[in-house]
N, C-alpha and C positions, 0 to 999 in steps of 0.2 A: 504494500500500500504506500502511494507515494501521501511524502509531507508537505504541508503549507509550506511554505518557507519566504525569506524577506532576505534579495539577494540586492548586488552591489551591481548597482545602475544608476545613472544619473536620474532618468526621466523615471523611473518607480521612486526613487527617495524624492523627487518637487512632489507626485503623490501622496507619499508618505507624511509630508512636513506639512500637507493640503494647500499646496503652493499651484493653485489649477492651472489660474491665466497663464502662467513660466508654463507649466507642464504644455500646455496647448500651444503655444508657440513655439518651446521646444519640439514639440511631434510634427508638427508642419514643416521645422525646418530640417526635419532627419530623415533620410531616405531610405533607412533599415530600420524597421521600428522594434523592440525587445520582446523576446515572450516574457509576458507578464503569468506566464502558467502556472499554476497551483502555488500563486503569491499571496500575501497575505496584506487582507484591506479593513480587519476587523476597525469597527469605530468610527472610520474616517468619515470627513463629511467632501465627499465629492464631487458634489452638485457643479455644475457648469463642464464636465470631465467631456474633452473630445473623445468618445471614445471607438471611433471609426476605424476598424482595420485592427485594434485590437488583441492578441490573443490571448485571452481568458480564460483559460481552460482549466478548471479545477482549482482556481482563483476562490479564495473566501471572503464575504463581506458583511460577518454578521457584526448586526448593529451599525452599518455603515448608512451614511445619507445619502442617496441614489438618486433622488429626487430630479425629473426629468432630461434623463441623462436619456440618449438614444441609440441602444447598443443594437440597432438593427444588420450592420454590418463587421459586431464585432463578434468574436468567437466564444460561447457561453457554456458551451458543453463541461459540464461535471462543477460547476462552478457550485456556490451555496450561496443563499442571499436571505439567511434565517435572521429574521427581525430587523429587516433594514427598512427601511422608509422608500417605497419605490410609487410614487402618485406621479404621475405624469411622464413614467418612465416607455418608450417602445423597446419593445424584445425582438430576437431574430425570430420568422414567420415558425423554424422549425420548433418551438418551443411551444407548447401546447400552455394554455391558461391554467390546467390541472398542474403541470411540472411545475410554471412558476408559483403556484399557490403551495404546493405542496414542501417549495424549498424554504417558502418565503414564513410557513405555520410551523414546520418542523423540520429543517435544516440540510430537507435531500440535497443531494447533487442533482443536477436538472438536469434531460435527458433530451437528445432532440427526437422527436420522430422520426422514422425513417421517411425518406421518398417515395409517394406514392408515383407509380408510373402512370402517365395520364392516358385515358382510353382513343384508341385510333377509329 
């Protein structure tokens, strides 16, 4: 089982410090952006987070303030978002409203659905 972990990065520690605005204009002007994979965001208040292109993967943000942040094209798979504050937040389409409820009540990892093949 892999662990949370809080690694040595510039653009995760303006995160970390909730230094957004820097964070956002750092990520704009970098053209490799860091996995931010099974990182740790317990707390944080993130609100205004570009969080576009992303990857989040197994990322934890319980009790963090999420508060309409728009991760529709970031990567959320295995992530948790138990007791965070997410009102005005968009999610990637594959995430079903049950995952994110269910991470958001009781601390799952969110799951995406699979691809349904569309009928020819």
């Amino acid at each position: 089982m892999d662990r949370v972990r809080i690694i040595d990065d510039q653009l995760y520690n303006l995160l970390r410090q909730e230094k957004i605005q820097e964070f956002n204009e750092k990520k704009q002007a970098t053209e490799s952006l860091p996995s931010l994979q099974l990182c740790d965001f317990r707390g944080l208040d993130l609100r205004g987070m570009d969080a576009d292109g992303l990857d989040l993967r197994g990322a934890y943000f319980r009790g963090a303030d999420l508060r309409g942040i728009d991760f529709r094209r970031a990567h959320l798979e295995g992530a948790s978002i138990a007791s965070t504050k997410i009102s005005g937040c968009f999610f990637p389409v594959s995430l079903t409203a049950e995952e994110i409820m269910m991470s958001l009540n009781h601390g799952t990892r969110m799951r995406y659905r699979p691809k349904v093949a569309k009928p020819t």
